[in-house]
C-alpha positions in Angstrom: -18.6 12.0 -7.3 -19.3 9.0 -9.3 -18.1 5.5 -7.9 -14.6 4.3 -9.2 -14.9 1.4 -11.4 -12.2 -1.1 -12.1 -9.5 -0.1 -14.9 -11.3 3.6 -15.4 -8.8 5.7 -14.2 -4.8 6.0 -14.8 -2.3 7.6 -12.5 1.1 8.2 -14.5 4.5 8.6 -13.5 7.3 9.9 -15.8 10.9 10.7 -16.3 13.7 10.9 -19.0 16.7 9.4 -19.4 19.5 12.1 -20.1 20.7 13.7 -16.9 18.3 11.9 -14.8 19.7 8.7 -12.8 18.0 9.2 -9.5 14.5 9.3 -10.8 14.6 5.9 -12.6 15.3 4.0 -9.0 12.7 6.3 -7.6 10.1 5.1 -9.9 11.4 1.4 -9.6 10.8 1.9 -6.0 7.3 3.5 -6.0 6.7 0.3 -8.4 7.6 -1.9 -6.0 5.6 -0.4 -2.9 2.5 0.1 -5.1 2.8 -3.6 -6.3 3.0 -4.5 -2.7 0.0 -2.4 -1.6 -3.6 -1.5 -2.3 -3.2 2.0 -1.9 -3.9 3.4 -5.2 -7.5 1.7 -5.1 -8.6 0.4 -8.4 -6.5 3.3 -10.6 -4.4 1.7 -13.3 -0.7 3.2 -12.9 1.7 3.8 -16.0 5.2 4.3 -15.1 6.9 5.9 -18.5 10.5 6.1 -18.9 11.4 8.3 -22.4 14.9 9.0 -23.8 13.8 12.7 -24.9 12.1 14.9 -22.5 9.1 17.0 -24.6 9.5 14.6 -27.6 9.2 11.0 -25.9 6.3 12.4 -23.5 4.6 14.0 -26.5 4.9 10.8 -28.7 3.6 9.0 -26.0 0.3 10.7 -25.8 -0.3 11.3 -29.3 -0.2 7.3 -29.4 -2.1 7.1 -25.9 -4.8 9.1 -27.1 -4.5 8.3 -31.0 -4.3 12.0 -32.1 -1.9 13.5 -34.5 -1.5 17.3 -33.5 2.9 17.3 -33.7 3.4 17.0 -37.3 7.6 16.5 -36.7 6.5 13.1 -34.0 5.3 9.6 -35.6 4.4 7.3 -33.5 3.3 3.7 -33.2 0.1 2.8 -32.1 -0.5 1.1 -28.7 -2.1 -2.1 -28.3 -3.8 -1.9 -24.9 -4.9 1.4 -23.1 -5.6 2.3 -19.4 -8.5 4.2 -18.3 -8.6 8.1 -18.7 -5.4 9.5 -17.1 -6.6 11.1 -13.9 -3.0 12.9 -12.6 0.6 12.6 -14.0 3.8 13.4 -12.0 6.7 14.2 -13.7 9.9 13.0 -11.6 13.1 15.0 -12.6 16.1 14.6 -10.4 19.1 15.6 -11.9 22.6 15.1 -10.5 24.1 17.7 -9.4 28.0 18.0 -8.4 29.2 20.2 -5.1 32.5 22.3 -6.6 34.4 24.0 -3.3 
Protein backbone atom coordinates (compact mmCIF):
# COMPACT_ATOMS: atom_id res chain seq x y z
CA UNK A 1 0.00 0.00 0.00
CA UNK A 2 1.11 3.46 -0.80
CA UNK A 3 1.42 6.00 2.21
CA UNK A 4 -1.67 8.30 2.76
CA UNK A 5 -0.99 11.81 1.90
CA UNK A 6 -2.79 14.80 3.26
CA UNK A 7 -6.25 15.75 1.49
CA UNK A 8 -5.96 12.43 -1.09
CA UNK A 9 -8.65 10.51 0.04
CA UNK A 10 -12.50 11.23 0.88
CA UNK A 11 -14.78 9.32 3.13
CA UNK A 12 -18.59 10.30 2.39
CA UNK A 13 -21.57 10.12 4.22
CA UNK A 14 -25.13 10.59 2.83
CA UNK A 15 -28.83 10.78 3.41
CA UNK A 16 -32.00 12.45 2.00
CA UNK A 17 -34.39 14.47 3.30
CA UNK A 18 -38.05 12.93 2.71
CA UNK A 19 -38.88 10.32 5.28
CA UNK A 20 -35.58 10.44 6.89
CA UNK A 21 -35.37 12.52 10.26
CA UNK A 22 -33.18 10.23 12.24
CA UNK A 23 -30.29 10.11 9.91
CA UNK A 24 -29.78 13.86 9.73
CA UNK A 25 -28.93 13.96 13.72
CA UNK A 26 -26.98 10.83 13.15
CA UNK A 27 -24.69 12.51 10.71
CA UNK A 28 -24.63 15.79 12.82
CA UNK A 29 -23.39 13.53 15.54
CA UNK A 30 -20.71 11.53 13.57
CA UNK A 31 -19.64 15.32 12.63
CA UNK A 32 -19.26 16.32 15.85
CA UNK A 33 -17.12 13.11 17.12
CA UNK A 34 -15.03 13.16 13.98
CA UNK A 35 -14.33 16.96 14.50
CA UNK A 36 -13.37 16.09 17.99
CA UNK A 37 -11.06 13.20 17.08
CA UNK A 38 -8.22 12.13 14.79
CA UNK A 39 -9.63 8.99 13.96
CA UNK A 40 -10.23 9.17 10.29
CA UNK A 41 -6.31 9.95 9.84
CA UNK A 42 -5.71 12.40 7.05
CA UNK A 43 -9.10 11.34 4.89
CA UNK A 44 -11.19 14.37 3.90
CA UNK A 45 -14.91 13.62 5.02
CA UNK A 46 -18.05 14.98 3.03
CA UNK A 47 -21.15 14.73 4.87
CA UNK A 48 -24.08 15.25 1.93
CA UNK A 49 -27.55 15.89 2.79
CA UNK A 50 -29.90 15.84 -0.72
CA UNK A 51 -33.66 16.57 -0.88
CA UNK A 52 -34.17 13.69 -3.68
CA UNK A 53 -32.68 10.35 -3.12
CA UNK A 54 -31.18 8.95 -6.72
CA UNK A 55 -31.43 12.47 -8.28
CA UNK A 56 -29.66 14.75 -5.54
CA UNK A 57 -26.81 11.86 -5.06
CA UNK A 58 -26.52 11.57 -8.80
CA UNK A 59 -26.25 15.47 -9.40
CA UNK A 60 -23.81 15.44 -6.81
CA UNK A 61 -21.31 13.38 -8.51
CA UNK A 62 -21.85 14.32 -11.91
CA UNK A 63 -20.64 17.84 -10.45
CA UNK A 64 -17.99 16.08 -8.04
CA UNK A 65 -16.41 14.43 -10.81
CA UNK A 66 -17.38 17.01 -13.71
CA UNK A 67 -19.02 14.35 -15.99
CA UNK A 68 -22.28 14.62 -17.72
CA UNK A 69 -23.64 10.88 -18.22
CA UNK A 70 -27.69 11.78 -16.84
CA UNK A 71 -28.98 13.83 -19.55
CA UNK A 72 -32.47 14.76 -17.40
CA UNK A 73 -29.75 16.24 -14.22
CA UNK A 74 -27.92 19.79 -14.64
CA UNK A 75 -25.84 20.65 -12.29
CA UNK A 76 -23.61 23.43 -11.02
CA UNK A 77 -20.06 23.11 -10.85
CA UNK A 78 -18.14 22.89 -7.55
CA UNK A 79 -15.58 25.07 -6.53
CA UNK A 80 -13.30 23.05 -4.30
CA UNK A 81 -12.91 19.14 -4.48
CA UNK A 82 -11.68 16.52 -1.88
CA UNK A 83 -9.37 13.78 -2.75
CA UNK A 84 -10.61 10.63 -4.67
CA UNK A 85 -13.67 9.25 -2.66
CA UNK A 86 -12.27 6.15 -0.99
CA UNK A 87 -15.86 4.64 0.67
CA UNK A 88 -19.36 6.24 0.90
CA UNK A 89 -22.07 5.17 3.49
CA UNK A 90 -25.46 5.84 2.76
CA UNK A 91 -27.53 6.40 6.12
CA UNK A 92 -31.34 5.80 5.67
CA UNK A 93 -33.36 5.63 8.75
CA UNK A 94 -36.80 6.01 8.11
CA UNK A 95 -39.55 6.42 10.76
CA UNK A 96 -41.53 3.96 11.27
CA UNK A 97 -44.94 3.99 13.39
CA UNK A 98 -45.95 0.68 15.78
CA UNK A 99 -49.97 0.21 14.81
CA UNK A 100 -51.56 -2.48 17.66
Amino acid sequence: RAPKVASTEALVFSTTLKENQFAIPLMMSLCHLISKTDYLGLKDVIFLISEEDEYGIGAWLQSYHDIKTLPYISASPILTHSGAIQAALHLDMPVYTLID
